[in-house]
C-alpha positions in Angstrom: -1.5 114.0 -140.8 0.2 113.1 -137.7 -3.0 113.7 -135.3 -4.8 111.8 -137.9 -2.2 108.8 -137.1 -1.9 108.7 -133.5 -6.1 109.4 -133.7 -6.4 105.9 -135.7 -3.9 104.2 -133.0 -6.2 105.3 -130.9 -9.1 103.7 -132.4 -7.3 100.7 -133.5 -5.8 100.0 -129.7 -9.3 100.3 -128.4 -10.6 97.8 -131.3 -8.5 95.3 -129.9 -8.7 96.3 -126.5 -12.7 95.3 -126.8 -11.9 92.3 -129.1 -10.2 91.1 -126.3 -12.2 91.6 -123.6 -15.2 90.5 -126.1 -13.3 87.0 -127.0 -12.9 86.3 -122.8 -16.4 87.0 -122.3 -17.5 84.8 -125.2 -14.7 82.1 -123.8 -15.9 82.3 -119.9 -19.5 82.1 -121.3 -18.7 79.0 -123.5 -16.5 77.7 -120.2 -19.8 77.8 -117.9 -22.3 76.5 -120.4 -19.8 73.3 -121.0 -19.2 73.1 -117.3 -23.0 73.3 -116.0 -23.6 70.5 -119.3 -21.2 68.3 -117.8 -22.6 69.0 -114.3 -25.6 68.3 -115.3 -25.0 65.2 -116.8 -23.2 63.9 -114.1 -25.8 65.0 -111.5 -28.6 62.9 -113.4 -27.0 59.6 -113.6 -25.7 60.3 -109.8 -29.2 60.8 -109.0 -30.7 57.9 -110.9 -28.0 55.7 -109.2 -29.2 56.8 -105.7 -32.6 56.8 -106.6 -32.0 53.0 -106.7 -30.0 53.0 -103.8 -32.9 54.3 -101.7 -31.9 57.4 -101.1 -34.8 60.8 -100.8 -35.1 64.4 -100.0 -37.4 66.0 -97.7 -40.0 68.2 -98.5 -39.5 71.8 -99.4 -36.0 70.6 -100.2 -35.0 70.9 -104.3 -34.8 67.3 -106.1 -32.1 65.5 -106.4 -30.9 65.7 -109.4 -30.8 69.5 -108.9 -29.1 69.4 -105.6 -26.1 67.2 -107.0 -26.4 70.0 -110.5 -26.1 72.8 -107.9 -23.3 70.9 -106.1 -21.0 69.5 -109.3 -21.4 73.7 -110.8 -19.9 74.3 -106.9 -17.1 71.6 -107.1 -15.9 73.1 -110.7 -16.3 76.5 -110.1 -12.8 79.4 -110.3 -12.3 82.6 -110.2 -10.8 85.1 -112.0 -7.6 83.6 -111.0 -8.3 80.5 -112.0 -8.3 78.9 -109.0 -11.2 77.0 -107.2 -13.8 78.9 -105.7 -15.4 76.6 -102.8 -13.7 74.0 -101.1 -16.3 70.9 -101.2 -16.8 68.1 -98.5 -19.0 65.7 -98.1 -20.0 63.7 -94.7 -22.4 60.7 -94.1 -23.7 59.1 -90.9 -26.4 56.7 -89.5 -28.0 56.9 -86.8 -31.4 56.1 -84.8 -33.1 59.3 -85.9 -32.7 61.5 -89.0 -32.2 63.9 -86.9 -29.1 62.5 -85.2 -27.7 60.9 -88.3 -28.0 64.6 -90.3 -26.1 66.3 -87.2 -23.2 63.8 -87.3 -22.9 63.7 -91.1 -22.4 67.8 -90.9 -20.2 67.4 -88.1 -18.4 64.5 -90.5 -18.3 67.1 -93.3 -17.0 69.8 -91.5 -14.1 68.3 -90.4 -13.2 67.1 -94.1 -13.9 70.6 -94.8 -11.2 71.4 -92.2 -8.8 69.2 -93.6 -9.1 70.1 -96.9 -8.1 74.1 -96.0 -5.6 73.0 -93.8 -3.4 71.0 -96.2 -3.6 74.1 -98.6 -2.8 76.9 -96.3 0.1 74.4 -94.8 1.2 73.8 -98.7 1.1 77.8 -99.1 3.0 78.6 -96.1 5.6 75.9 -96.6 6.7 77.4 -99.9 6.8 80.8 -98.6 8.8 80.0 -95.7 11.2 78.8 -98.5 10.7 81.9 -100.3 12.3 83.6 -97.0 15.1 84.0 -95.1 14.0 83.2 -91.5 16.3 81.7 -88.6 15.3 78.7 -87.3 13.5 80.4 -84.2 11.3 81.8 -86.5 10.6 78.7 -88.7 10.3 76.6 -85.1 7.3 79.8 -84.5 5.5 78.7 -87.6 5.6 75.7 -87.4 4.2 75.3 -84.1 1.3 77.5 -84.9 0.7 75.0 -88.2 0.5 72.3 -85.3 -2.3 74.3 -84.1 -3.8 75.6 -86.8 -6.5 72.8 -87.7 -8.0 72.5 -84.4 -8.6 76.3 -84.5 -10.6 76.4 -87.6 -13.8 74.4 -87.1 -13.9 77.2 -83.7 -13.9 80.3 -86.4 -15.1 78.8 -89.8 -18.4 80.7 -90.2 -21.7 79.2 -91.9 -20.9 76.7 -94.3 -23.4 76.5 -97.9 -25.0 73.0 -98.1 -25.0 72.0 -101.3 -26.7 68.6 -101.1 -28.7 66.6 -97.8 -30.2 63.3 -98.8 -31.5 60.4 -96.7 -32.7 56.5 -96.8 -33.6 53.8 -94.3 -31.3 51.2 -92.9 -33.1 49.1 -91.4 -34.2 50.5 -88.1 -31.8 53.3 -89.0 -31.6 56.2 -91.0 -28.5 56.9 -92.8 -27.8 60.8 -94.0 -25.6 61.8 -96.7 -24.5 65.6 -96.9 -22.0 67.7 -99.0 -21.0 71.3 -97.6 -19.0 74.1 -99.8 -17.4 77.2 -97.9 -15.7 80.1 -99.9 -12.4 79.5 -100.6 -11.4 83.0 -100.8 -13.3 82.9 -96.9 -11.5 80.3 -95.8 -7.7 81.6 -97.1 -8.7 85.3 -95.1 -9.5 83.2 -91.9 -6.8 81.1 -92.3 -4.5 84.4 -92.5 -6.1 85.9 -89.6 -5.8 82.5 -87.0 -2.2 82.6 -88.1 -1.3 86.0 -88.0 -2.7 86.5 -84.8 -0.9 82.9 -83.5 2.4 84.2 -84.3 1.9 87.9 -82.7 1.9 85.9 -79.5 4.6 83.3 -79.2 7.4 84.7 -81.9 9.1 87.8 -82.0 8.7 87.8 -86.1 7.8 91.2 -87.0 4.5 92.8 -89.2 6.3 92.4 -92.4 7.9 88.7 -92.1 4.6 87.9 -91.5 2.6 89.4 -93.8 5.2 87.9 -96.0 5.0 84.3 -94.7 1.0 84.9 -95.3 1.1 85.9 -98.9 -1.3 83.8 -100.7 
């Protein structure tokens, strides 16, 4: 009787075990099908609204409306922890040549792009510096490598993913519009790295303050 009991736990723990894990794979389906609906939405009347405005894709290149789809799914995309999965930026320049303006529009983008991960890793860091107990040399350290931090990353950020490229004429001109998306789980191990290594060289902090300084 009593295997018989702790047999039927058995079988009643794993029930719910997979009823669980069955309900969050039924709620993250239902999550992406409202999310790419809404992104979809949104991309068409985005598209329609440039359409008017002039604005075309080259050949070979997806249309439109598909690009901006493909770039809204980017923008509301998480992870298992819930938290976003690409940081998104978007650039635009004009200039005498396509050519020109689509180089200075990604150059635009990236340093968004830049922007954007540095005002998250700084908000990170800030609250785990008040998490622990450093002295103020040590504070001084990390905050001079934060000073630093931003002009460092455009050196080691590695291939962004372009998520949109449009163009239209100006006049004379040609004005290019671009959004870029890079990893943000990427960009957070970069980050960790430029700042690790950073404080190795002007602080005397040791392998563990750090690491716990860097814990996000």
């Amino acid at each position: 009787m009593k295997k018989l009991n702790l047999m039927m736990s058995a079988i009643l723990a794993f029930t719910i075990v997979m009823s669980g894990s069955a309900l969050l794979a039924q709620s993250s389906k239902e999550l992406k099908k409202e999310v790419k609906s809404k992104a979809l939405k949104d991309a068409r009347k985005e598209a329609k609204r440039m359409d008017k405005e002039g604005y075309k894709v080259n050949p070979g290149q997806l249309p439109m409306d598909k690009q901006l789809e493909n770039s809204w799914m980017m923008a509301y995309e998480i992870d298992d922890k819930g938290q976003k999965k690409y940081f998104i930026a978007d650039g635009s320049s004009v200039g005498e040549t396509q050519t020109a303006a689509k180089l200075q529009a990604y150059e635009v983008a990236k340093i968004n792009l830049a922007g954007q991960i540095e005002t998250e890793v700084a908000g990170l860091v800030t609250t785990n510096i008040g998490n622990q107990q450093l002295s103020s040399d040590e504070a001084a350290s990390i905050t001079q490598t934060m000073g630093q931090f931003k002009s460092k990353l455009n050196q080691h950020m590695g291939r962004t993913l372009t998520a949109f490229e449009a163009y239209k004429p100006v006049g004379k001109n040609t004005e290019v519009r671009v959004t870029i998306a890079y990893s943000t789980e990427e960009a957070l191990k970069m980050a960790k790295n430029i700042i690790r290594e950073d404080l190795k060289k002007i602080s005397g902090m040791d392998d563990q303050k750090i690491s716990k300084v860097l814990e996000f």
